[in-house]
C-alpha positions as CSV (number, residue, x, y, z in Angstrom):
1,X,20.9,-40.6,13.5
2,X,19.4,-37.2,13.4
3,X,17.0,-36.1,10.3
4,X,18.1,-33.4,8.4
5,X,16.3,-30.4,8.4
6,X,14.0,-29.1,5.8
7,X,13.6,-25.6,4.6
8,X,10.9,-23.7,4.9
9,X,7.6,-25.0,3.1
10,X,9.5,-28.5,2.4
11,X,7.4,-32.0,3.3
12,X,8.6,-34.8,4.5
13,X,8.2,-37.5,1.8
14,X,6.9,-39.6,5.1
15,X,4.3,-37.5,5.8
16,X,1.1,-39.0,4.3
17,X,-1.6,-35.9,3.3
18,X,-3.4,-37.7,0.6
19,X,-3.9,-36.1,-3.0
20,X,-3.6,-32.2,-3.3
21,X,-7.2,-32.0,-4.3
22,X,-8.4,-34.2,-1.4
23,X,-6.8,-32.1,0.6
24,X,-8.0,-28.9,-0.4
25,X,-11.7,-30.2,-0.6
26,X,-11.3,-31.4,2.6
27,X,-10.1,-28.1,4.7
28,X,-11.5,-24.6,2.7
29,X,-11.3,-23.0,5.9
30,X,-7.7,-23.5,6.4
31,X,-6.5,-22.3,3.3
32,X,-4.9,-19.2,3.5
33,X,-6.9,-16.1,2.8
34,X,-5.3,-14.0,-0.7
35,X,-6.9,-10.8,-1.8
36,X,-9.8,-8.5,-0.4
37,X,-8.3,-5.9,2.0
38,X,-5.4,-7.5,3.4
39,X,-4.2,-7.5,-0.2
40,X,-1.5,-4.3,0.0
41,X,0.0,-5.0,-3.4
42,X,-2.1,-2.3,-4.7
43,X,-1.4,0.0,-2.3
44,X,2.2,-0.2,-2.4
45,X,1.8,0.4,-6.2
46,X,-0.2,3.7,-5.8
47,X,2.1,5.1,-3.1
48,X,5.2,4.4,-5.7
49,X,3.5,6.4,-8.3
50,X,2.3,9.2,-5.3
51,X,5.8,9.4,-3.9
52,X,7.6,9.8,-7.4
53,X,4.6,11.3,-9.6
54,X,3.0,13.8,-7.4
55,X,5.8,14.7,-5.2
56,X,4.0,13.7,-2.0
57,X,6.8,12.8,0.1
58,X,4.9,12.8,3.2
59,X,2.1,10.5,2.8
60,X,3.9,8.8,0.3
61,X,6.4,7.6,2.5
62,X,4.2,6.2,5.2
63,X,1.8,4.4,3.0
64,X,4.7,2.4,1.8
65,X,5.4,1.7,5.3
66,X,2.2,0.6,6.4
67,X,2.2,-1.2,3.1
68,X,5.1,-3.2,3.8
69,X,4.7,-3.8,7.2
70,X,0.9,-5.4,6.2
71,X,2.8,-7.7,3.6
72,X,4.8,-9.2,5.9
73,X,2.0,-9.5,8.6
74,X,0.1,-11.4,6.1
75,X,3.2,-13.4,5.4
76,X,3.8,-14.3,8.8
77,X,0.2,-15.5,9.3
78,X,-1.7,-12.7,11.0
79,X,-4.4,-11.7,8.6
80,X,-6.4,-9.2,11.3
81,X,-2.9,-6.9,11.6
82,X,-2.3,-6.9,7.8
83,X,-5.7,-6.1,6.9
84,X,-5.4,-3.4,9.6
85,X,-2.1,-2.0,8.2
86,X,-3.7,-2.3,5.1
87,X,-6.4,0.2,5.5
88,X,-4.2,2.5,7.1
89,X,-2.1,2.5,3.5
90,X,-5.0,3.5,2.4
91,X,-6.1,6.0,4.3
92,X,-2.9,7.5,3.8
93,X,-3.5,7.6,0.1
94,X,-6.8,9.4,0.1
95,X,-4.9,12.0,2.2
96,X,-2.5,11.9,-0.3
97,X,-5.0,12.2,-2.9
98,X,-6.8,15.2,-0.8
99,X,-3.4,17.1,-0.1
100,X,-3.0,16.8,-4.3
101,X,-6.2,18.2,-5.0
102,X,-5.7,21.4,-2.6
103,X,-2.6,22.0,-4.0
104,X,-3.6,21.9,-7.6
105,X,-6.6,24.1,-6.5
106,X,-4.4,26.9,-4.6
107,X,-1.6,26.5,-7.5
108,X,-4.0,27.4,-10.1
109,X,-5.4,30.2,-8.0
110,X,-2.3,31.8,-7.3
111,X,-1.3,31.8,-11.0
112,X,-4.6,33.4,-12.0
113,X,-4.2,35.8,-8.9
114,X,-0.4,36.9,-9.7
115,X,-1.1,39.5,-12.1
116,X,-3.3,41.8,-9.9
117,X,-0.5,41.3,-7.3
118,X,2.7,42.3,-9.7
119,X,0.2,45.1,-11.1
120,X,-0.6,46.8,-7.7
121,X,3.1,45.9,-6.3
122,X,4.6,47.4,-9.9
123,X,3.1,50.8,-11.2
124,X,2.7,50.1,-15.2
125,X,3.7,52.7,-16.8
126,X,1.7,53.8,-20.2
């Protein structure tokens, strides 16, 4: 008679592991790593608020790509990829941040620069 099958993350109530604190005592090393840079929670967060706050479309979109695509990396076991795609989100997001801060800057100089162009385009009369 065949066993029916688990889903995923299930044990066996045959399978003998010992106590959960045993077990993690024994084996740090094996424990899956959470946090530092393959961590692209944040990432994802501050691309949401790029994309919708600040307009940036661009960047926007392919940070939340690379930040999506490092979650499920790290989900499917491959830490070195995830932190990879990780970093890329956030390279994307200081561009982001750098494309903001240029565009603010030649915003603001245009409208401090538009009325010497409408008063040498217009004659004013007195």
């Amino acid at each position: 008679m065949s066993e029916p099958q688990l889903p995923p993350g299930a044990a066996s109530p045959r399978d003998d592991h010992g106590p959960p604190a045993e077990r993690a005592a024994a084996s740090p090393a094996d424990a899956p790593r959470t946090g530092g840079a393959s961590s692209s929670t944040m990432a994802l967060i501050l691309h949401a608020l790029t994309f919708l706050c600040c307009a940036n479309w661009i960047f926007g979109i392919v940070g939340i790509v690379f930040a999506v695509r490092a979650a499920h990396m790290r989900d499917r076991g491959r830490p070195e990829q995830a932190e990879t795609l990780t970093r890329y989100s956030w390279y994307c997001l200081g561009a982001a941040a750098v494309m903001f801060v240029v565009m603010s800057v030649l915003t603001l100089w245009l409208f401090t620069q538009a009325g010497s162009w409408v008063q040498d385009a217009v004659p004013v009369g007195y």
